[in-house]
PADREN-543413 format. One record per residue (C-alpha): residue in one letter; residue number from 1; y, x, z. Coordinates in Angstrom, 1 decimal. Example, Ala and Ser with C-alpha at 12.3 -4.5 7.8 and 13.67 -1.06 7.14 Angstrom:
<pt res="a" n="1" y="-4.5" x="12.3" z="7.8"/>
<pt res="s" n="2" y="-1.1" x="13.7" z="7.1"/>
This chain:
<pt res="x" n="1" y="0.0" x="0.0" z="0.0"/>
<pt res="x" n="2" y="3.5" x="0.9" z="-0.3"/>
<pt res="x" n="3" y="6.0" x="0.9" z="2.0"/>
<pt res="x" n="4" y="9.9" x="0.6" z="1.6"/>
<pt res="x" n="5" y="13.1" x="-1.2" z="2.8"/>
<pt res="x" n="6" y="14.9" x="-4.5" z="2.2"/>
<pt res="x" n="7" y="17.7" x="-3.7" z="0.2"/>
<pt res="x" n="8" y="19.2" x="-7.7" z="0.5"/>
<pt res="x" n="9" y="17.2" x="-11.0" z="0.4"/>
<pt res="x" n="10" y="18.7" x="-14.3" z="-0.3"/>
<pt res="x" n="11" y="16.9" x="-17.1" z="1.7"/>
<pt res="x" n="12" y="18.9" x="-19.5" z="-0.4"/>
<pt res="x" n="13" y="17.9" x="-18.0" z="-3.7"/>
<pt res="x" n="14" y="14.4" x="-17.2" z="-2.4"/>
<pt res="x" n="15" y="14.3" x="-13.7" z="-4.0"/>
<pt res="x" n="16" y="15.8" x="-9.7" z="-3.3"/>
<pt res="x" n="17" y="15.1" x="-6.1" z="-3.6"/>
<pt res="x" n="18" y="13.2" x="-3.6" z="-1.7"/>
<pt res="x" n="19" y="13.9" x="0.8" z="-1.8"/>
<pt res="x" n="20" y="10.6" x="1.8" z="-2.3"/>
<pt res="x" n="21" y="10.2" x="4.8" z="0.0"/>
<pt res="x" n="22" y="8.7" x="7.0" z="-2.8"/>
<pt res="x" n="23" y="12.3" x="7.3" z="-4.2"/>
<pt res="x" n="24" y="11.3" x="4.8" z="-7.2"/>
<pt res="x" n="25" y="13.1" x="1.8" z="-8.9"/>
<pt res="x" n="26" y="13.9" x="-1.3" z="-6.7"/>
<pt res="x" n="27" y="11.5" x="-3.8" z="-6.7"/>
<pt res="x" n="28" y="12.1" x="-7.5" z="-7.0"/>
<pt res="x" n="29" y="10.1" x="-9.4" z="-4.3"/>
<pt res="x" n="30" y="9.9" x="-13.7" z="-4.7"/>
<pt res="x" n="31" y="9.7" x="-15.3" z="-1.1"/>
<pt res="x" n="32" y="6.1" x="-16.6" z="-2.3"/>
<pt res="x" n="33" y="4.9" x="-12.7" z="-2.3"/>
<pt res="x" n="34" y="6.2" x="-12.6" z="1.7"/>
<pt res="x" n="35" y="3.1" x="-13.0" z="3.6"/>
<pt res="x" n="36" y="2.8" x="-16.0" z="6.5"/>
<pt res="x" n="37" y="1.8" x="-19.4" z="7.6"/>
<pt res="x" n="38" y="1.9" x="-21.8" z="4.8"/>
<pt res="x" n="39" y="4.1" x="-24.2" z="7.1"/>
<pt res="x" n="40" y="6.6" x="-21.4" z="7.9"/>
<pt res="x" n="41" y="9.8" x="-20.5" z="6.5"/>
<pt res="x" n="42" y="9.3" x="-16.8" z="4.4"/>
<pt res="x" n="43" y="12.7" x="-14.7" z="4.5"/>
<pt res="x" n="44" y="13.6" x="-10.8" z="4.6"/>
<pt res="x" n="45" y="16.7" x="-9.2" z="6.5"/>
<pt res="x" n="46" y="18.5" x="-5.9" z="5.1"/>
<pt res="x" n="47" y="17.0" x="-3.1" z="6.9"/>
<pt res="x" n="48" y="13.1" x="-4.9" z="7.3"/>
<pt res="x" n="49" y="11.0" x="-1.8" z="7.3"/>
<pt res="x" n="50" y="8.3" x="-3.3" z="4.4"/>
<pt res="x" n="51" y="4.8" x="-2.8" z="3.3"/>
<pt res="x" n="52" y="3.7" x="-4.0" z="-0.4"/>
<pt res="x" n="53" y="2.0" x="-3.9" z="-3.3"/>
<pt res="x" n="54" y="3.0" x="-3.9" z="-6.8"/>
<pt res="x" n="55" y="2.6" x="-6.0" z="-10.2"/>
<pt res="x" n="56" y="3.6" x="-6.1" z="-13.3"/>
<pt res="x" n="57" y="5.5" x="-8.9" z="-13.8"/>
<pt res="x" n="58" y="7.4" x="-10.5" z="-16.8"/>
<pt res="x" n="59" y="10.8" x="-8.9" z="-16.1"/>
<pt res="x" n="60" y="9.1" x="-5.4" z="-14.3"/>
<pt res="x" n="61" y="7.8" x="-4.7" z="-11.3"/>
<pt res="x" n="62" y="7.6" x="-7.0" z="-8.5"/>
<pt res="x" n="63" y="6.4" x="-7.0" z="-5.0"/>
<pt res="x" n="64" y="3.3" x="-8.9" z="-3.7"/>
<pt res="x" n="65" y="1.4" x="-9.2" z="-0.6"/>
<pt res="x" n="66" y="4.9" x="-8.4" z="1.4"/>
<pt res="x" n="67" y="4.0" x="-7.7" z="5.5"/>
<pt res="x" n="68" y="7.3" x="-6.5" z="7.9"/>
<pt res="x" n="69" y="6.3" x="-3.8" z="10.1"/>
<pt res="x" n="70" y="9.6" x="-3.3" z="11.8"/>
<pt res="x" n="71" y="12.4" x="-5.7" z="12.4"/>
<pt res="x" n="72" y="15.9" x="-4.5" z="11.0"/>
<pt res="x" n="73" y="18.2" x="-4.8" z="14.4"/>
<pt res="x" n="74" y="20.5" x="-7.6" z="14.4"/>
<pt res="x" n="75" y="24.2" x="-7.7" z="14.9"/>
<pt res="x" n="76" y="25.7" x="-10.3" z="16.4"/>
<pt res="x" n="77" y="29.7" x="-11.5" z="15.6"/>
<pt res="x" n="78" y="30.4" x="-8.7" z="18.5"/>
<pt res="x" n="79" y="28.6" x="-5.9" z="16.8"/>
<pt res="x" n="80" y="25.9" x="-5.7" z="19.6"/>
<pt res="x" n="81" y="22.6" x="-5.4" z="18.0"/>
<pt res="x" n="82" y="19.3" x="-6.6" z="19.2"/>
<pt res="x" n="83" y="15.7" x="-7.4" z="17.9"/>
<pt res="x" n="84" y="15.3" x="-10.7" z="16.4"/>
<pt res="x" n="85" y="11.3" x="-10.2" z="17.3"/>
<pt res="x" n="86" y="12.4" x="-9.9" z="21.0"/>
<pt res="x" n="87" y="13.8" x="-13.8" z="20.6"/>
<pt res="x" n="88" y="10.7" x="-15.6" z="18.7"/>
């Protein structure tokens, strides 16, 4: 698997782009590639520390299989960050 970090994700849009650590191009990744309950709502945060595999899709390579092994910190409208894993 490869590993990498979220460079944005739009929960609206349901898509983004991870930094593959390997230095490569960014990969697209679709909300359905994030892995979870069926029932639960799939999103990324900038700075998710990622694990994934790749495709060939249509338009390039895209990511499937997504799995977040580290929270990115959040900041709050202060600027004190915390991790959003600590809350769930």
């Amino acid at each position: 698997m490869a590993t990498g970090v979220v460079k944005w994700f739009s929960s609206r849009k349901g898509y983004g782009f991870i930094i593959p650590d390997d230095g490569s191009s960014d990969i697209f990744v679709h909300y359905t590639a994030i892995e979870g309950d069926d029932d639960s709502f799939r999103t990324l945060y900038q700075g998710d520390k990622v694990e994934f595999e790749t495709v060939e899709g249509e338009k390039g390579t895209e990511a499937r299989n997504v799995k977040v092994t580290e929270s990115a910190p959040f900041k709050n409208k202060r600027g004190s960050s915390y991790k959003r894993d600590s809350y769930y």
